[in-house]
C-alpha positions as CSV (number, residue, x, y, z in Angstrom):
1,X,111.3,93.7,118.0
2,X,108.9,96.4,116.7
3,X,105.5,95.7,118.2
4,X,103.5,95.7,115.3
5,X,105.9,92.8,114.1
6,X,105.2,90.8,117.1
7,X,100.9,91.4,116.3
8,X,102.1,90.2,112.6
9,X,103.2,87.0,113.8
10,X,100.4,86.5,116.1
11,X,98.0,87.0,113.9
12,X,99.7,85.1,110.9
13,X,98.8,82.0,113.6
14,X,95.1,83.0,114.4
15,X,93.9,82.0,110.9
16,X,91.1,84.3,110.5
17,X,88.3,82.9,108.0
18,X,84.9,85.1,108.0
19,X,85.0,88.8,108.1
20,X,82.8,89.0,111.3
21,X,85.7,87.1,113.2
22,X,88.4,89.6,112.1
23,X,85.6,92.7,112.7
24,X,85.4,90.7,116.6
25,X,88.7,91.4,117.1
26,X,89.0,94.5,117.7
27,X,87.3,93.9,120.6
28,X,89.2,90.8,121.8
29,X,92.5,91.8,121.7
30,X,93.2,95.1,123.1
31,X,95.4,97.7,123.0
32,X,96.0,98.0,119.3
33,X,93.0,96.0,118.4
34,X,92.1,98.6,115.6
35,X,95.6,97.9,113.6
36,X,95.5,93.7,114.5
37,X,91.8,93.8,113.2
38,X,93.2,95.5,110.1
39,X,96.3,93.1,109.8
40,X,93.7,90.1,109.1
41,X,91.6,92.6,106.9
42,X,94.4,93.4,104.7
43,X,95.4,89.4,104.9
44,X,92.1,88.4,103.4
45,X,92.6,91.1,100.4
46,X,96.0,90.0,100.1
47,X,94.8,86.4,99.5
48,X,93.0,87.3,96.4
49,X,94.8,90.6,95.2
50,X,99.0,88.5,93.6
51,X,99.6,90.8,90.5
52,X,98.6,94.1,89.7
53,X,96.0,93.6,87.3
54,X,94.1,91.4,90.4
55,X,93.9,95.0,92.0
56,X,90.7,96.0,89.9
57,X,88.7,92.8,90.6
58,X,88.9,94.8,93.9
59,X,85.8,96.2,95.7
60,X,86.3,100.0,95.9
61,X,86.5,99.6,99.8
62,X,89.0,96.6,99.4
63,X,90.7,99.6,97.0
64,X,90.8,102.2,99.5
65,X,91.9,100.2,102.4
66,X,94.5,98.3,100.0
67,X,95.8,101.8,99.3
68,X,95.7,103.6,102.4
69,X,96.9,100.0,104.7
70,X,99.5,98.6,102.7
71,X,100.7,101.8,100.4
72,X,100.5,104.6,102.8
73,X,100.9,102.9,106.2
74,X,103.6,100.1,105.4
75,X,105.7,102.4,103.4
76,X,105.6,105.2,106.2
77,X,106.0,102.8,108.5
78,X,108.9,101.7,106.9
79,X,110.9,104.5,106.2
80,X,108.7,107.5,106.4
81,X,106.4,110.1,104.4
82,X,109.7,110.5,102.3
83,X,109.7,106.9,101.4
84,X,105.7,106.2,100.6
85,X,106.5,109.7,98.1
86,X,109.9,108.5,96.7
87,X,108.6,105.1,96.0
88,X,105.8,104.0,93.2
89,X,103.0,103.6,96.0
90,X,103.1,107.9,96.5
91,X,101.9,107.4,92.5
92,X,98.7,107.2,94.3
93,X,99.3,110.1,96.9
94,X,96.4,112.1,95.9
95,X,94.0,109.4,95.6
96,X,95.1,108.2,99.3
97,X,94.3,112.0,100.6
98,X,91.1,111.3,99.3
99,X,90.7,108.5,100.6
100,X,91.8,109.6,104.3
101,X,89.4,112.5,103.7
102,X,86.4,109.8,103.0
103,X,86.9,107.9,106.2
104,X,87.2,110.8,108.4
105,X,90.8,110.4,109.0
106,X,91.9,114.4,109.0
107,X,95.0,113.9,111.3
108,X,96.4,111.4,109.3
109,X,95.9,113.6,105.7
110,X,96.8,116.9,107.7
111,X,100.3,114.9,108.7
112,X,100.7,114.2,104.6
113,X,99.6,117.7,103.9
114,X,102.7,118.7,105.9
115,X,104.9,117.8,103.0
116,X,102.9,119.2,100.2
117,X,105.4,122.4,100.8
118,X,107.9,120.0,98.7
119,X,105.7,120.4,95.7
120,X,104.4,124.3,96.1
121,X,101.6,123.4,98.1
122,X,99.7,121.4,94.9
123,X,99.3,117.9,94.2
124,X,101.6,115.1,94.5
125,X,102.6,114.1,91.4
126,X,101.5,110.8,90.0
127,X,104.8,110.3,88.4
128,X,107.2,108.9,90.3
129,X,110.0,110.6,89.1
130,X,108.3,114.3,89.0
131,X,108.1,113.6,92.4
132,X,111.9,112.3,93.0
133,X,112.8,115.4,91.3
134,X,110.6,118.1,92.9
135,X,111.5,116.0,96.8
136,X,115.6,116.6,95.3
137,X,114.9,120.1,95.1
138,X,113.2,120.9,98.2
139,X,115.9,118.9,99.6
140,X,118.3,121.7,98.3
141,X,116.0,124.4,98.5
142,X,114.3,124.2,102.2
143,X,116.6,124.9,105.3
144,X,114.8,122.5,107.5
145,X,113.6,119.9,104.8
146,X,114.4,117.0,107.4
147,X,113.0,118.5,110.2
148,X,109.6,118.9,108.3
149,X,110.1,115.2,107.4
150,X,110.4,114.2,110.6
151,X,108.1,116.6,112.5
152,X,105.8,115.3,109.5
153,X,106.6,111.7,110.6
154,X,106.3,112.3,114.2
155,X,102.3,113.6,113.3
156,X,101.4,110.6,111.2
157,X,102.7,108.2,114.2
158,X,100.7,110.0,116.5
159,X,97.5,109.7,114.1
160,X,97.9,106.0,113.6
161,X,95.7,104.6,116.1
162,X,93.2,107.1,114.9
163,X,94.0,106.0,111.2
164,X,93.4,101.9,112.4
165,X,90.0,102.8,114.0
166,X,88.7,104.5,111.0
167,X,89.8,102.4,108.7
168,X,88.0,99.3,110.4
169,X,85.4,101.5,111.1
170,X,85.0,102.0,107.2
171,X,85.3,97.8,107.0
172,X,82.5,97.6,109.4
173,X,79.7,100.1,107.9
174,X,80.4,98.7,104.4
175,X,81.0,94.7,104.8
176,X,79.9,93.9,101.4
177,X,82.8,95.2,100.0
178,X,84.8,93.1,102.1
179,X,82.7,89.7,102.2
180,X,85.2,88.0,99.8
181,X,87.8,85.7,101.6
């Protein structure tokens, strides 16, 4: 079993009420403590964010993690960069290099910027199927499309611990955006 599957279902038990007792564990837990920290973080946005229009009662920090935790890293790290594009969470592509640019997280955004080949260099589409369509014809067009896929995928693994710290370092320099259960 993946090990980030394993922290799910230990956390899922530790029944994390108050912000300051999921900000204390990333000291209490370990290797990894960053991304368990951020498990319970996303878990209390989750609890308050079931349909789409709950996403703009949203603090803009709740927002950005929302965006950058659950869009970009659980669609990478479920099937890649190629996934998080070819599904409706790269709609927001742009606005998660942003993001990764506001909290610091350059690896992680150069690892995405890897990609942006597939579209001449310029911004990811918000459309979903603009970006199906330009991804089919890199596909075609670009001799080592999978390699830079998976070279691109390689980068972003290696920038995920660095991704987790910066991400709850965000949650911890602005907690009033994340007070709400």
């Amino acid at each position: 079993m993946h090990p980030r599957l394993d922290a799910r279902t230990e956390l899922a038990s530790l029944m994390v009420s108050t912000l300051a007792e999921a900000i204390a564990l990333r000291d209490s837990v370990g290797a990894g403590s960053d991304y368990q920290a951020a498990l319970v973080i996303g878990e209390r946005i989750k609890s308050r964010f079931k349909r789409v229009s709950d996403f703009a009662t949203l603090s803009p920090g709740e927002q950005l993690f929302h965006e950058l935790f659950f869009g970009l890293e659980g669609e990478v790290e479920n099937g890649g960069l190629h996934q998080y594009l070819s599904n409706s969470s790269g709609d927001d592509a742009e606005r998660a290099r942003g993001h990764l640019a506001t909290i610091g997280a350059m690896h992680t955004l150069a690892a995405l910027d890897r990609v942006r080949v597939c579209f001449q260099g310029g911004p990811f589409p918000k459309v979903r199927k603009e970006r199906i369509d330009a991804l089919r014809i890199a596909e075609e067009e670009l001799d080592d499309f999978d390699e830079l896929f998976e070279r691109a995928d390689d980068a972003y693994a290696r920038a995920a611990p660095d991704l987790h710290r910066r991400l709850m370092d965000y949650v911890e320099s602005h907690q009033a955006e994340f007070a709400l259960p």
